[in-house]
C-alpha positions in Angstrom: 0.0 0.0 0.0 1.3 3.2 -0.7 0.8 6.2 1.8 0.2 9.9 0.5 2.5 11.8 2.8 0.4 14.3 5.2 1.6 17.9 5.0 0.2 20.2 7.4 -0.1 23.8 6.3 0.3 26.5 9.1 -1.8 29.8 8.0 -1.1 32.5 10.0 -4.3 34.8 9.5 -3.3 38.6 11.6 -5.9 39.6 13.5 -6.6 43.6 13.3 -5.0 45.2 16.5 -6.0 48.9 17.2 -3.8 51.3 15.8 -2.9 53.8 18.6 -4.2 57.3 17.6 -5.4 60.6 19.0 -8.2 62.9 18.4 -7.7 66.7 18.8 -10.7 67.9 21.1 -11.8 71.9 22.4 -10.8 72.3 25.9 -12.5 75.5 26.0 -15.6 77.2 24.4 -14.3 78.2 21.2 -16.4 81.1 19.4 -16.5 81.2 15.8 -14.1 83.2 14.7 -11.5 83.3 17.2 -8.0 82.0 16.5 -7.5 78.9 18.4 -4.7 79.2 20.7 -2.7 76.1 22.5 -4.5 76.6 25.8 -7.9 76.0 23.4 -7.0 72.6 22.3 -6.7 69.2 24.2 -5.4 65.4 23.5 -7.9 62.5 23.9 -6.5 59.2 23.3 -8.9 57.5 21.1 -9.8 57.2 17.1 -12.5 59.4 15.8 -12.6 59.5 12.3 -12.7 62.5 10.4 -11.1 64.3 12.8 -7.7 66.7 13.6 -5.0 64.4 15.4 -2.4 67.0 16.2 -2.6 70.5 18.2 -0.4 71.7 15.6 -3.0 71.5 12.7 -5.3 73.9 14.8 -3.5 76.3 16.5 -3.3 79.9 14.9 -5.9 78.7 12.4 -10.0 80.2 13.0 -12.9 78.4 14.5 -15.5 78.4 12.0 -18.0 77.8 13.9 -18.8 77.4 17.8 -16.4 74.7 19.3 -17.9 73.3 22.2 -14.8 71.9 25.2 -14.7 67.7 24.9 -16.1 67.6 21.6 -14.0 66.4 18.5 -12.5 68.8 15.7 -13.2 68.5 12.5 -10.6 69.6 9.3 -14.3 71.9 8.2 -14.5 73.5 11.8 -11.3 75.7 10.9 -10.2 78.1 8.0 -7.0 80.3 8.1 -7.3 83.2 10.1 -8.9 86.7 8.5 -6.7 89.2 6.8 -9.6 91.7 6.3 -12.9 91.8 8.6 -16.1 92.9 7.8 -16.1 96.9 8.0 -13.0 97.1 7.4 -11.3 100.2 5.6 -9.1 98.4 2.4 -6.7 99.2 -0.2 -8.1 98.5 -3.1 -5.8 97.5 -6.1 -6.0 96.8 -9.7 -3.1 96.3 -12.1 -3.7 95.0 -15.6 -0.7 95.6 -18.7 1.4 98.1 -16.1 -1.1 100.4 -15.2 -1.9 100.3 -11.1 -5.0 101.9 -10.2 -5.3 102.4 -6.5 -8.5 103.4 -4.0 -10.1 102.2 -0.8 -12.3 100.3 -0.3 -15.2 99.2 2.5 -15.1 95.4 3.1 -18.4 93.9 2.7 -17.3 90.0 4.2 -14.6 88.6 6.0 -11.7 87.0 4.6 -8.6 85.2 4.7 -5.4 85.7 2.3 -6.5 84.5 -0.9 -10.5 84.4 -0.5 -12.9 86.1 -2.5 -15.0 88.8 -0.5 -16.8 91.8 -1.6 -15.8 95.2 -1.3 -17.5 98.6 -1.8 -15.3 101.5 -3.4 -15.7 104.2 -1.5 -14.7 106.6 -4.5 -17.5 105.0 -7.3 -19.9 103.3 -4.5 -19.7 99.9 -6.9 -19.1 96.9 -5.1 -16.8 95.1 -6.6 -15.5 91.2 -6.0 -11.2 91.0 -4.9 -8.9 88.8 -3.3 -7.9 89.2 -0.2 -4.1 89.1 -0.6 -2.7 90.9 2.8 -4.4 92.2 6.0 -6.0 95.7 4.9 -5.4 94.9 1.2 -7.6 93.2 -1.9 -6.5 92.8 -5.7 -9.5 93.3 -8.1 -9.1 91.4 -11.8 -8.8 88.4 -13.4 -10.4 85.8 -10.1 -9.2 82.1 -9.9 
């Protein structure tokens, strides 16, 4: 009789094992609009997806919205901080083929470097759409 020799297979499956990761969290009543400082911003040690994992990703950056202390936050909760507020007195620029034509301007929304916002001339009273590209300065032209 011949025997068919009996070959034993070891499969070594890995099981999932937690991956060891933080979620940023308010520490304080954040109001929209404030820049978050370090003081504003806690560490809980857990995984919640969708959400900031360092301090360093939030600090100096503005709250959106209300942040409320313990609760998780979120990448849309924050926007780079406003160059030009609402109200405020702007200079307004427009260059186009080496001719710079400058006047102030009355910003209609609030904005960080490189957002669109509305702004009144004060010398035409047209509002006019710019880019935010300093604090107290918008480019009018060609927008992205």
């Amino acid at each position: 009789m011949h025997m068919v020799p009996l070959v034993l297979l070891l499969v070594v499956i890995p099981f999932a094992t937690p991956v060891l990761a933080d979620t940023l969290v308010a520490a304080t009543t954040i109001r929209g609009s404030a820049t978050i400082e370090p003081e504003d911003v806690a560490i809980r040690p857990e995984i919640t997806p969708g959400t900031l994992r360092s301090p360093a990703e939030a600090i100096g950056m503005e709250a959106r919205v209300n942040l409320y202390p313990g609760r998780p936050i979120r990448p849309g909760d924050l926007r780079p901080p406003a160059v030009i507020d609402r109200n405020d007195v702007v200079t307004l620029q427009y260059t186009k083929s080496g001719i710079l034509i400058v006047t102030e301007g009355r910003a209609l929304d609030r904005a960080a470097e490189g957002e669109v916002l509305r702004i009144l001339n004060l010398a035409s009273r047209v509002t006019v759409t710019a880019v935010a590209v300093g604090p107290g300065r918008a480019e009018v032209g060609e927008l992205p």
